[in-house]
C-alpha positions in Angstrom: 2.3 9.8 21.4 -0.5 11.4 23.7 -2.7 8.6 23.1 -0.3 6.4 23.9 0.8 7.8 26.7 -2.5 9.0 28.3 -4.6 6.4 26.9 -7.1 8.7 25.7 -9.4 7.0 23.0 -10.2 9.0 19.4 -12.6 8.7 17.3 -11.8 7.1 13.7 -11.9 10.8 12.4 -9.5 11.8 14.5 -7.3 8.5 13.8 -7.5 9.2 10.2 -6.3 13.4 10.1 -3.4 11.9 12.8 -2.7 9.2 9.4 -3.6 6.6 11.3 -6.3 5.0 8.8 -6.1 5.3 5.1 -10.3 5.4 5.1 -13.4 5.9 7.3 -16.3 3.9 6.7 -19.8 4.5 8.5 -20.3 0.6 10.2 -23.2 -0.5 8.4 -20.8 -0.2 5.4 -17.5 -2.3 6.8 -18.1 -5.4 5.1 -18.8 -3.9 1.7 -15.8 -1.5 1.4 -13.8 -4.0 3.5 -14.7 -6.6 0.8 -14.7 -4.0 -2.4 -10.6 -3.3 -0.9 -10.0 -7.1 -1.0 -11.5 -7.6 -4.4 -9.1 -3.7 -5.3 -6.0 -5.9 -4.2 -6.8 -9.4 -5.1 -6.8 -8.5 -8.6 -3.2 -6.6 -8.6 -0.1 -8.9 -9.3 0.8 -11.1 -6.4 4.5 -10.8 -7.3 3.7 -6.9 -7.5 2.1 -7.1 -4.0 5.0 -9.2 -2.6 7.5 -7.1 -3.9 5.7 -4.0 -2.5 4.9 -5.2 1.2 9.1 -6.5 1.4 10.1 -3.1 0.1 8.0 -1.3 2.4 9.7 -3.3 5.3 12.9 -3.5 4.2 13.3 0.7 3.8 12.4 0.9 7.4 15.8 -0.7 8.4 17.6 1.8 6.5 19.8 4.5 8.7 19.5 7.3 5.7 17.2 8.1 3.0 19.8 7.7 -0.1 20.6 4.2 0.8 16.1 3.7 1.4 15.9 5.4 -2.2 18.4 3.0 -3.2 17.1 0.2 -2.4 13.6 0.9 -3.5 15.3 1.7 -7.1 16.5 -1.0 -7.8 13.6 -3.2 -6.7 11.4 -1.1 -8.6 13.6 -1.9 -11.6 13.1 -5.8 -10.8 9.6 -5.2 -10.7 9.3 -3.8 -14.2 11.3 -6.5 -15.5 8.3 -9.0 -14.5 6.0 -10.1 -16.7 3.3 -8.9 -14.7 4.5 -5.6 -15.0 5.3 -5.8 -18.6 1.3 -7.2 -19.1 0.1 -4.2 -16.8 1.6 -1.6 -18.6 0.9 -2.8 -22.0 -3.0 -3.0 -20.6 -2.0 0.9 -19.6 -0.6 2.0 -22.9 -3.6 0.5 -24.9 -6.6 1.6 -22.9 -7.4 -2.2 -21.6 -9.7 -2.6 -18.5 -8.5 -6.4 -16.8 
């Protein structure tokens, strides 16, 4: 709230221990990890990743926590009926690297 209300700038440091940003990269480095992140995500489950990003938004409509937790079970439940899922865990249980 102070920086929005003051308008005080932070450095990223700062913007990450306020949980702002997940990393901190030195600039010289951007592309790289930006592009090593894409690469991290681009080769999850694009139904996993949907399902995520909707539950994520969806919680924040809820009033209370219980009905949040809810919801999030059940989609998690949905999500380990997929075959992705089913693939990714089997890769899990037997050691597989894809």
């Amino acid at each position: 709230m102070h920086m929005l209300l003051t308008g005080e700038l932070i450095t990223a440091e700062k913007a990450q221990s306020y949980g702002l940003l997940n990393t901190v990269v030195p600039p010289d480095s951007l592309e790289s990890e930006t592009m090593k992140l894409a690469k991290q995500i681009a080769n999850k489950s694009s139904f996993g990743i949907r399902l995520g990003k909707e539950m994520f938004y969806e919680q924040l409509k809820y009033d209370n926590l219980k009905d949040a937790y809810d919801f999030a079970t059940e989609r998690i439940a949905c999500n380990l009926q997929h075959n992705d899922a089913k693939h990714g865990i089997d890769d899990f249980v037997n050691k597989k690297n894809t």
